[in-house]
C-alpha positions in Angstrom: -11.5 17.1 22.9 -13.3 19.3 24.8 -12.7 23.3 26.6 -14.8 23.8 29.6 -15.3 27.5 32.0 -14.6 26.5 35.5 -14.9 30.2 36.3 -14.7 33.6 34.5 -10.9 33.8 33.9 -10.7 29.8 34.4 -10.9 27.2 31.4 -9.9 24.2 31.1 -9.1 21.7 27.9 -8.6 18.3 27.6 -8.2 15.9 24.6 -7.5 12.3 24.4 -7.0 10.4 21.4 -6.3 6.3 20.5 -4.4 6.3 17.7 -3.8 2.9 16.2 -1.6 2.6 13.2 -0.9 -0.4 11.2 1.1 -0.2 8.2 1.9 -4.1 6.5 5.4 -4.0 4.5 6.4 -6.7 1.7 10.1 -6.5 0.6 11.4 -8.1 -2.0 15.1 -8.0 -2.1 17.5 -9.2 -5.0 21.6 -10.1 -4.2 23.6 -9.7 -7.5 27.7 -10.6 -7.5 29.6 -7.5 -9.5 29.4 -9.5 -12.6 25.1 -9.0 -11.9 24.6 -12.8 -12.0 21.9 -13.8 -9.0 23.7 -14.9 -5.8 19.8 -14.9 -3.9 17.0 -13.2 -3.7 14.7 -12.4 0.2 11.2 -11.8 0.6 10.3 -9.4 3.9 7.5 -9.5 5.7 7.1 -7.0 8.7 3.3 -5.8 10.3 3.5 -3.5 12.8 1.0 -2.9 15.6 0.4 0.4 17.2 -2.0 1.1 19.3 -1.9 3.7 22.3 -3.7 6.9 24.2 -2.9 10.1 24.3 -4.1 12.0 27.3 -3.8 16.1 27.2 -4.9 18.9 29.2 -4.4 22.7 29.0 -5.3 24.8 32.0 -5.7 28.7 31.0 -5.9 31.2 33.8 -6.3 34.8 33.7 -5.3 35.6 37.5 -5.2 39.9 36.9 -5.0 42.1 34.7 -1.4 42.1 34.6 -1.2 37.9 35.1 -1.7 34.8 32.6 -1.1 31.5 33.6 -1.0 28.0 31.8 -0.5 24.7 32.9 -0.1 21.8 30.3 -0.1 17.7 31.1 0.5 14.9 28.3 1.1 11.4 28.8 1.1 9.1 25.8 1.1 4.9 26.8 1.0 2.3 23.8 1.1 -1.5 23.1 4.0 -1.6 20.3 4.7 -5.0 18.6 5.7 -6.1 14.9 5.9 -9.2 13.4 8.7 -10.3 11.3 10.0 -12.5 8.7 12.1 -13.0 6.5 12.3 -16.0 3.7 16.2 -16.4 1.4 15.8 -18.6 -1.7 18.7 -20.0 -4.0 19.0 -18.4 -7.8 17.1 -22.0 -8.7 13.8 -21.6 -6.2 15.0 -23.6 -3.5 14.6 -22.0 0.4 18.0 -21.2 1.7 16.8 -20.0 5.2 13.8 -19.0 7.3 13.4 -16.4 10.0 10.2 -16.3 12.2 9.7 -13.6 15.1 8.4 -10.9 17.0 9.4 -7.5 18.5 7.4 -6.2 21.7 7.8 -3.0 22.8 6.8 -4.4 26.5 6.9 -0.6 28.2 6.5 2.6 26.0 5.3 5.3 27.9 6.1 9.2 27.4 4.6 12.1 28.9 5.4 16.1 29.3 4.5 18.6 31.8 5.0 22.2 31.7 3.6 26.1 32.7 4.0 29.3 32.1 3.7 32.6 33.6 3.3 35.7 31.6 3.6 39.4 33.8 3.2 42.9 32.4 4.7 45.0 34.6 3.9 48.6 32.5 2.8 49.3 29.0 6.3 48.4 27.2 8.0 45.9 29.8 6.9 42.3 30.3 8.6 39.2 31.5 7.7 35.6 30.9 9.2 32.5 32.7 8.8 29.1 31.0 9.2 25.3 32.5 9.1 21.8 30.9 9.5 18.5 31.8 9.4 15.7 29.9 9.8 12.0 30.2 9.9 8.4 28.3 10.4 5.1 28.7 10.8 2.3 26.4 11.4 -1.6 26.6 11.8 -4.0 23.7 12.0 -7.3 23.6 12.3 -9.6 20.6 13.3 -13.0 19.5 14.0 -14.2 16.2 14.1 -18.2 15.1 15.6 -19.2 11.8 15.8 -22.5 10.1 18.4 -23.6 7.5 15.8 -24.6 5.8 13.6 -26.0 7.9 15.6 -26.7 11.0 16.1 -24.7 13.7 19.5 -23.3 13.2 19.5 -20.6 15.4 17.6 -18.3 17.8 18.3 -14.7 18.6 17.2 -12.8 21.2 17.7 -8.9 21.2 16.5 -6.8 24.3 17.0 -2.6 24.9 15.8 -0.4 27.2 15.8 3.7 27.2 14.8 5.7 29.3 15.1 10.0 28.4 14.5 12.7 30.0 14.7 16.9 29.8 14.2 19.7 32.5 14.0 22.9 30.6 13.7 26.9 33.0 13.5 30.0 30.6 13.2 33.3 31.5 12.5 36.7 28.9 12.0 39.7 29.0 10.6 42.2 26.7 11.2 45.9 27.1 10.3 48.4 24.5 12.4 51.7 24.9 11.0 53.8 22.6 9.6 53.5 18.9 12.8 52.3 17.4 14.0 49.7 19.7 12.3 46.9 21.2 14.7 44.3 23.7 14.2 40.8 24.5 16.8 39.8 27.2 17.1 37.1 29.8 18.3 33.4 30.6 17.4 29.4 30.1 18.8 26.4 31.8 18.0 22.9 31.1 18.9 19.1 32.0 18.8 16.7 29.7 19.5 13.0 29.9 19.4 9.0 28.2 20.2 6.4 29.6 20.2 3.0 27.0 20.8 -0.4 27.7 21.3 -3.1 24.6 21.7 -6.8 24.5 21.8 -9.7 21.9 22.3 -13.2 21.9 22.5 -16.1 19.6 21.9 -19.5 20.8 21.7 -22.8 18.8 19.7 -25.7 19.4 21.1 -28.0 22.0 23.8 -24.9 23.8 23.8 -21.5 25.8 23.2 -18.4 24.5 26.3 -16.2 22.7 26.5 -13.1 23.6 27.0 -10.4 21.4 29.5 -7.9 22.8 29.0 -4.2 21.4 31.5 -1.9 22.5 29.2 1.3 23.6 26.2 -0.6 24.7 25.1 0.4 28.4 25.6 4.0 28.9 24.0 7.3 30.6 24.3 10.7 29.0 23.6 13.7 30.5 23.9 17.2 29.8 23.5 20.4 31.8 23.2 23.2 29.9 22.6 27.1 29.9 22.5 30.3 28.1 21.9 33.9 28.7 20.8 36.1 25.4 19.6 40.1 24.2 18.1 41.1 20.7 17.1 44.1 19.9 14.9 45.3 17.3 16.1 48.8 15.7 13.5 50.4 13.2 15.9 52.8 11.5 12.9 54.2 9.3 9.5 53.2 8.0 11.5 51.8 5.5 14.5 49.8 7.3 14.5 47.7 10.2 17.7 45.6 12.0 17.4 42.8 14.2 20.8 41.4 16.6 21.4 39.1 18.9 23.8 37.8 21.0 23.5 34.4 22.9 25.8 32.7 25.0 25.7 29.1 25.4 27.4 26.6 27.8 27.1 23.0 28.4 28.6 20.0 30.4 28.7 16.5 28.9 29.1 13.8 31.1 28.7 10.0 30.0 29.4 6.7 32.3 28.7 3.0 31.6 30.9 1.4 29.0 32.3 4.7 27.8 33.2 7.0 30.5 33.9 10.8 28.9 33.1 14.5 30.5 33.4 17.2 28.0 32.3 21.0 28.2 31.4 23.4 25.7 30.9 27.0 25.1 29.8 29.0 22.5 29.0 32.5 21.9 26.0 32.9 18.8 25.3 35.9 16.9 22.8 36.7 14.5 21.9 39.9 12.7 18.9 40.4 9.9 18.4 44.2 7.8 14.6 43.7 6.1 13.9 46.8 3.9 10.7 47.8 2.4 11.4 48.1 -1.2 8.1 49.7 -2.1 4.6 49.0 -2.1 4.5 44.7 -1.5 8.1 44.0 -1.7 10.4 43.1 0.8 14.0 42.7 1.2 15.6 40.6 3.8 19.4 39.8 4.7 20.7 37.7 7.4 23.5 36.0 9.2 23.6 34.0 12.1 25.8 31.2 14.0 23.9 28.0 14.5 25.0 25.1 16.8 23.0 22.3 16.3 21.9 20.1 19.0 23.7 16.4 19.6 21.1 12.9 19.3 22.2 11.2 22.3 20.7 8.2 20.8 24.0 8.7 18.7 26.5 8.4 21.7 25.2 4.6 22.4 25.7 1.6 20.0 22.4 0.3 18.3 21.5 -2.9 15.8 19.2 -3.5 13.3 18.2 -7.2 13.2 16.6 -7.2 9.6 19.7 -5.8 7.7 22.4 -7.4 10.8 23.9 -4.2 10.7 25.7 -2.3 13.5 26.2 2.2 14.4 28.3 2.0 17.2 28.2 4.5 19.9 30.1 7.5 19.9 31.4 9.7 23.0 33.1 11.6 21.1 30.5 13.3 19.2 30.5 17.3 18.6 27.6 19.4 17.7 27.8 20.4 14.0 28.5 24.2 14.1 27.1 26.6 10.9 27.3 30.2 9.8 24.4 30.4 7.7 23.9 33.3 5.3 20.1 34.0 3.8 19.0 36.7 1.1 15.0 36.7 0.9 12.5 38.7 -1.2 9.0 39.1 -0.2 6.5 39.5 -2.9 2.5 40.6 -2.0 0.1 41.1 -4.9 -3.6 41.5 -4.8 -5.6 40.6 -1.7 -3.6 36.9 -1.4 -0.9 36.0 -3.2 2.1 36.1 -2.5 5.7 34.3 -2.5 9.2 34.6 -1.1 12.4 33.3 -3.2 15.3 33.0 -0.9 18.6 31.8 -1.5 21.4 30.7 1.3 24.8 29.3 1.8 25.8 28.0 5.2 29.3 27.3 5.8 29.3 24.3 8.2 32.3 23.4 10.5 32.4 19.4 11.7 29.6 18.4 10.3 28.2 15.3 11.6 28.1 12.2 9.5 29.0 8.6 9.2 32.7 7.6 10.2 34.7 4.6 11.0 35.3 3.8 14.8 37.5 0.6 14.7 35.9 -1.3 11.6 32.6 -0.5 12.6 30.5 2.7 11.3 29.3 5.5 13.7 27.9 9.0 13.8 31.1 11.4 14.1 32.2 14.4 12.6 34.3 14.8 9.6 35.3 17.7 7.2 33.9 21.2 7.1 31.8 21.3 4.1 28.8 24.0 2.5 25.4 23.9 2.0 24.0 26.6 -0.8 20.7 26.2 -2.5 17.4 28.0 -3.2 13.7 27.7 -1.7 10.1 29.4 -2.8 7.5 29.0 -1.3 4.2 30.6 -3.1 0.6 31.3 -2.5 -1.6 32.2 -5.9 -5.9 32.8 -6.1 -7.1 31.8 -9.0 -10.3 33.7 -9.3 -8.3 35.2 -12.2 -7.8 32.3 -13.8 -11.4 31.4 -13.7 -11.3 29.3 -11.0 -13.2 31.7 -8.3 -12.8 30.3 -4.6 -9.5 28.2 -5.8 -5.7 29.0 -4.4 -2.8 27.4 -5.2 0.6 26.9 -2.9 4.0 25.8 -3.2 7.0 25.2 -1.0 10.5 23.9 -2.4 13.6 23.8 -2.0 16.8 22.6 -4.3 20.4 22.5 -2.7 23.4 21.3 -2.9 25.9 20.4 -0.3 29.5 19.2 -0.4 31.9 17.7 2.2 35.3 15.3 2.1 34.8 12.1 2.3 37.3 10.9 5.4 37.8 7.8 3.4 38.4 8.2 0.1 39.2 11.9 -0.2 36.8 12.4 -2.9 34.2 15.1 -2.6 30.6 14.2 -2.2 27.7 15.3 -0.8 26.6 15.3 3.3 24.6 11.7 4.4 21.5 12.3 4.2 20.1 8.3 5.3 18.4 9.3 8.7 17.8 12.6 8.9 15.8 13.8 6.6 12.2 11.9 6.9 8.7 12.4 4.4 5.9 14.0 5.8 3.4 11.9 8.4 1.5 9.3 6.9 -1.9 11.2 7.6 -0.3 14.7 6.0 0.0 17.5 7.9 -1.4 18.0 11.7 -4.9 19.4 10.3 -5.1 16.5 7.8 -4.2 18.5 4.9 -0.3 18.3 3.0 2.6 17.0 4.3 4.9 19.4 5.8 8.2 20.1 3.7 11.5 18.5 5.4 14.7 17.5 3.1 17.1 17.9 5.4 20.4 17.1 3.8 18.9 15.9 0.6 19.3 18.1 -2.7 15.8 18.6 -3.3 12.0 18.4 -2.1 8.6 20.2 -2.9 4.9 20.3 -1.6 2.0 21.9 -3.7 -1.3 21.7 -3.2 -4.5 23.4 -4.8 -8.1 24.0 -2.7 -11.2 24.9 -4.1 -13.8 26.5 -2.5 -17.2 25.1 -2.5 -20.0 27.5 -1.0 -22.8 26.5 -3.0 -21.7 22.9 -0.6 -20.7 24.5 2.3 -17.5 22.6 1.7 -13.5 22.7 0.2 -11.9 20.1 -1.5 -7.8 20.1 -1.3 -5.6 17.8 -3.4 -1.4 17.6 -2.6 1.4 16.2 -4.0 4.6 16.1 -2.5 8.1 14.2 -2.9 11.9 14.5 -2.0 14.7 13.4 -3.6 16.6 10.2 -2.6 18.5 9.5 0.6 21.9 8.6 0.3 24.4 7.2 3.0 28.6 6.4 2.9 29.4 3.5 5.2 33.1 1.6 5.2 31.7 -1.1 3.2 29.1 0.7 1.3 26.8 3.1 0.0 23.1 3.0 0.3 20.4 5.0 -2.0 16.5 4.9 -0.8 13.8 6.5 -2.9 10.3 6.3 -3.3 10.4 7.7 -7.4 6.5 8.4 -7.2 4.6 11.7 -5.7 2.9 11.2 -2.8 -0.6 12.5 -3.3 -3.5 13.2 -0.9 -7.2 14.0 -1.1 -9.1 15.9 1.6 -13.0 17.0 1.9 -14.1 19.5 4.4 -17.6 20.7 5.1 -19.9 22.4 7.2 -23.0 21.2 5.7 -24.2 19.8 9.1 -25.0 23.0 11.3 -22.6 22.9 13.9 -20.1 20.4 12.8 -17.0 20.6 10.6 -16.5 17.1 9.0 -13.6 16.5 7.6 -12.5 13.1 5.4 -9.2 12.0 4.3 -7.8 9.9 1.5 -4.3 10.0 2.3 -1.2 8.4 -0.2 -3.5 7.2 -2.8 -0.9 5.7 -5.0 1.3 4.6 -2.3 4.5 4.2 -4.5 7.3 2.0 -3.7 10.6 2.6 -1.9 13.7 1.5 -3.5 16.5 0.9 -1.5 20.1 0.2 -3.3 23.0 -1.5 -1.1 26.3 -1.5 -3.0 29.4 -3.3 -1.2 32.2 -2.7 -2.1 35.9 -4.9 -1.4 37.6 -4.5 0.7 36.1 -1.3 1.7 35.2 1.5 -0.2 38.2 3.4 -1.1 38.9 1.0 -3.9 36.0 1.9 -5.7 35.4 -2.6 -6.7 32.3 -3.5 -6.4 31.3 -7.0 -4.2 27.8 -7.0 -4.7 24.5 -5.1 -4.8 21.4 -5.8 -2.5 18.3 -4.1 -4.3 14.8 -3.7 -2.7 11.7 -2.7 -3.4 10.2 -2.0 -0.3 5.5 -2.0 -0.4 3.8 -0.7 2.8 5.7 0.7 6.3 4.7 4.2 7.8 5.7 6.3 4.9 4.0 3.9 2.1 0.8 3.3 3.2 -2.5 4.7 2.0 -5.0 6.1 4.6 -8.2 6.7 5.4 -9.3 9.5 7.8 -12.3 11.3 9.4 -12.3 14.0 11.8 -15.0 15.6 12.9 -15.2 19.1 15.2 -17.9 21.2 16.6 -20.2 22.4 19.5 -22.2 20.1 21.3 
């Protein structure tokens, strides 16, 4: 990466990058009958290939005193494939069947490009208008051969193709009246699309392919979309401020192919927040607002997984999951750096979106109303008081619980929480250091870390641990646990010791514990509560269970 001065108010940045990620995974997965005596057992093999460029500029012009401009280009190309395979042996030893094959992501391309101008018209008014476009393509194409046990039985060929899209305007305005109120008003509009195409066929030796009929499987979605909003910021006294908002959102649905469905939308969103200064480095802070969330159109089209030969089937009529959310905070500050804020919240949540039966197939849908209620703290503590002068500790948790009935059995349970809740990167967080904290809808997740300053070294060392509790899933036929029951820990090294440089080096998921993933099927479906069978895995390797080794290094030259 690079910044360059084309002219006085003119500079220009550009950064490209070739990531290449590999990440082996062994599997080892055991099939028990209810009784727990061994139907089979499956070894997994899977090694992905990712290799790419990422191209980015950033143009930065000041064209007045009163003007700033930017202008911002990305495009990301990579050569995607993973090789798979998949061995099932007999309780005795004995191969049962054989699969052999590749995936390749023959087109993935994505790319963004966007500007924004910034005017200040006076001393208290400015306005700011906003555009974005972005883009991406991609193609797979895979074919999978298995043997029963070591003739060709059958060979399956899987292609998809999406193609997405978004055209965001925004316009704002900031206008402050006087000392006590401060206004933000104006307008966005946006266009968003996907359109997905999926196919599959199974073909023994000696006849045509079969195809593989899936009811949602070529389909466009598009959605146009706008909104028009005003806050105001009301400082009451030195001591109290209020913060409202009103937004107003409308949106049209439309989706053609194999589903054909045009639905529109409109909701009005308020939020309001009273912070009070409690004394000398404490804060209070209360707040309310109405959330809608935004729809996965990936969600609206039917999609298969080849390893597990499992099915989602697309879903048109898919809602956004709607929330009032509640939030009491308290902000702490003591001595020059420490600090932490305790909050606790409850958000009542109206259709939320989960797994549901279309047919006898599972989909994303909408069931119940349900809550979410829980706690989070996040902390920052020096410890030259503790003896350890040039060393800070910090923490960010959360613990919650949510609750929703199931459509299927009636029982009350907790939201799924399979998809949408990931770990952090493999490589930690953007500047190499901890993982960033996301549970989603699970009931509980923390990152610490601890740095210590080096000076005598011109350097820091860092050390981060980091988990979240497991993932759980309610399909027809069954539920599904994942967890990885180790911390995730990571090791970084910074220094400036060469004049002019920042080095920086990585040891990333040094233990690199094991996922364990717990299918339980149940007969005939799960509202009778007998179990069929149990799949367990233990899962080594993938994105999330790999270690990693990293140097970055910044500077002048």
């Amino acid at each position: 990466s690079k910044s360059f001065s084309l002219a006085k108010d003119l500079e220009l940045s550009v950064d490209i990058q070739a990531p290449n990620i590999r990440g082996r995974t062994v599997s080892t997965e055991i099939v028990r009958a209810a009784s727990g005596g061994l139907i089979e057992y499956r070894q997994q093999f899977q090694q992905p290939n990712f290799n790419g460029v990422q191209a980015a500029a950033n143009l930065k012009w000041r064209a007045s005193r009163s003007d700033r401009l930017s202008f911002n280009a990305l495009v990301t190309p990579t050569d995607n494939s993973n090789g798979i395979a998949s061995i099932v042996y007999l309780p005795g030893g004995a191969i049962k069947s054989q699969t052999f094959g590749r995936a390749d992501y023959t087109t993935n391309v994505k790319g963004e490009i966007g500007g924004d101008w910034e005017h200040r018209v006076s001393d208290v008014f400015n306005v700011k208008l906003i555009g974005l476009a972005t883009f991406s393509t991609v193609d797979l194409s895979q074919k999978l051969d298995t043997f029963l046990p070591t003739a060709l039985a059958n060979t399956q060929r899987q292609t998809a193709s999406t193609e997405t899209g978004e055209r965001v305007g925004r316009l704002s305005a900031s206008w402050t009246l006087n000392d006590a109120h401060t206004l933000e008003f104006g307008g966005e509009g946006a266009f968003n699309f996907r359109d997905t195409t999926l196919g599959l066929t199974n073909q023994k030796p000696g006849f045509a392919p079969v195809p593989v009929v899936f009811s949602v499987a070529d389909t466009r979605v598009e959605e146009v979309r706008g909104e028009v909003f005003v806050t105001d910021v009301w400082t009451l006294s030195e001591m109290l401020t209020l913060e409202s908002g009103l937004t107003f959102e409308g949106s049209r649905i439309t989706q053609t192919g194999d589903a054909s469905k045009e639905r529109e939308f409109t909701y009005p969103k308020a939020q309001i927040a009273a912070t009070w200064k409690a004394g000398p480095g404490n804060e209070l802070r209360a707040s309310i607002k109405r959330d809608i969330a935004q729809l996965d159109f990936s969600e609206f089209a039917s999609s298969f997984n080849s390893i597990d030969a499992t099915t989602i089937v697309g879903n048109p009529g898919l809602e956004p999951e709607k929330a009032w959310k509640t939030k009491i905070e308290w902000d702490r500050r003591f001595g020059k750096k420490g600090a932490f804020t305790l909050g606790l919240f409850h958000d009542a949540v109206e259709d939320v979106r989960d797994l549901v039966v279309i047919g006898s197939n599972d989909a994303y849908g909408n069931i119940d109303d349900g809550t979410r209620t829980g706690v989070e703290l996040r902390a920052s503590l020096p410890l030259d008081s503790f003896g350890l002068k040039g060393g800070e500790f910090r923490f960010n948790g959360a613990y919650q619980k949510t609750s929703v009935t199931d459509p299927l059995t009636g029982e009350t349970r907790p939201f799924s929480s399979g998809d949408n809740a990931t770990p952090g990167t493999r490589s930690g967080g953007a500047a190499g250091g901890p993982p960033p904290l996301n549970i989603g809808n699970r009931d509980w997740g923390y990152v610490a870390s601890y740095r210590q300053d080096l000076p005598q070294l011109k350097s820091a060392f860092s050390i981060s641990i980091a988990r979240n509790a497991l993932r759980e899933e309610f399909k027809r036929l069954e539920t599904i646990t994942q967890d990885r029951g180790e911390e995730r820990v990571d090791l970084n090294w910074d220094t400036t010791a060469i004049k002019g440089i920042t080095l920086r080096f990585g040891y990333g998921n040094i233990f690199f514990p094991v996922e364990e993933r717990v299918r339980t099927f149940f007969t005939p479906d799960r509202r009778s509560g007998v179990v069929q069978r149990t799949e367990a895995r233990t899962n080594r390797g993938g994105p999330d269970g790999t270690m990693t080794y990293t140097i970055q290094a910044s500077g002048k030259f």
